[in-house]
C-alpha positions in Angstrom: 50.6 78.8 -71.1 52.1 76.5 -68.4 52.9 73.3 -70.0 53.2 69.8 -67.9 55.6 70.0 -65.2 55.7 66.3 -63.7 57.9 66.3 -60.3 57.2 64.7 -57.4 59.7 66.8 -55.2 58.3 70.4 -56.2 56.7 71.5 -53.3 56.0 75.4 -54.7 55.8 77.3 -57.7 55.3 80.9 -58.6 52.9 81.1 -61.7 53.8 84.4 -63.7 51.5 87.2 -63.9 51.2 87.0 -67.8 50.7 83.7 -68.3 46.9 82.8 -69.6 46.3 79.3 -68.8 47.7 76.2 -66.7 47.2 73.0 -69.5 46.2 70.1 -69.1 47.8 67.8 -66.6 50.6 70.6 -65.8 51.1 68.9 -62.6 49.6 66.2 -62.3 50.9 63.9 -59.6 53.0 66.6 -57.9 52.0 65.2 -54.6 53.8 67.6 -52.8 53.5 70.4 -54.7 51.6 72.3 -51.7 51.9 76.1 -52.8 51.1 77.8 -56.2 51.5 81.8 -55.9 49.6 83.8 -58.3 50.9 88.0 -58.2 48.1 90.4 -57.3 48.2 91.3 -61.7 47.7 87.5 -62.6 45.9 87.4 -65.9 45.2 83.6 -65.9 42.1 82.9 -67.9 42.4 78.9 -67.7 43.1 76.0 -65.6 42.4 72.9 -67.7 41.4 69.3 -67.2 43.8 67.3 -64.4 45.8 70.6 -64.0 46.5 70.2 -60.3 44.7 66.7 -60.0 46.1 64.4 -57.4 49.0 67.0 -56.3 49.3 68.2 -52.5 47.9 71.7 -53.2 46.2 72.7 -49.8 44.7 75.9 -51.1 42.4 77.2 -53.8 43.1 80.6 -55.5 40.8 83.3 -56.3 41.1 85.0 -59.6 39.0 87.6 -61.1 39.8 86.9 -64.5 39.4 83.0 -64.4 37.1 82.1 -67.0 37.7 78.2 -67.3 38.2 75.1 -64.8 38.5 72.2 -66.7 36.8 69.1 -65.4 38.6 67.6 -62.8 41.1 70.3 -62.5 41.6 70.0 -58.8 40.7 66.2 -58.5 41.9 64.2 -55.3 43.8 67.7 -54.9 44.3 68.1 -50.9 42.4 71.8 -50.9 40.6 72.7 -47.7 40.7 75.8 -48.6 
């Protein structure tokens, strides 16, 4: 599980392929966090409520095994795509 990772400067971040979920809030309020790379073997089940909400993620992966988006996830998030 990714736990809540609050910085304002991180601008990317690599998720490991084993991890299962992104919890609550995890980064919340990285505003410039614009990047988050997922490996091609990504097994994440779960992005949770306010994971990336107001950060500066321009970009919406695609996972096969995604099971769960928790409300607001991606709120005020800067995805156009």
């Amino acid at each position: 599980m990714i736990l809540p990772y609050n910085d304002a400067k991180l601008k990317q971040i690599s998720i490991p392929d084993a991890a299962q979920e992104i919890s609550e809030y995890a980064f919340y309020g990285c505003t410039n966090l614009e990047q988050v790379d997922l490996g091609t073997e990504s097994r994440l089940k779960g992005i949770f409520e306010y994971a990336f909400a107001y950060s500066g993620m321009k970009e919406l992966p695609m996972l096969k095994e995604l099971e769960e988006i928790g409300k607001y996830a991606f709120y005020e998030a800067k995805i156009d795509k």
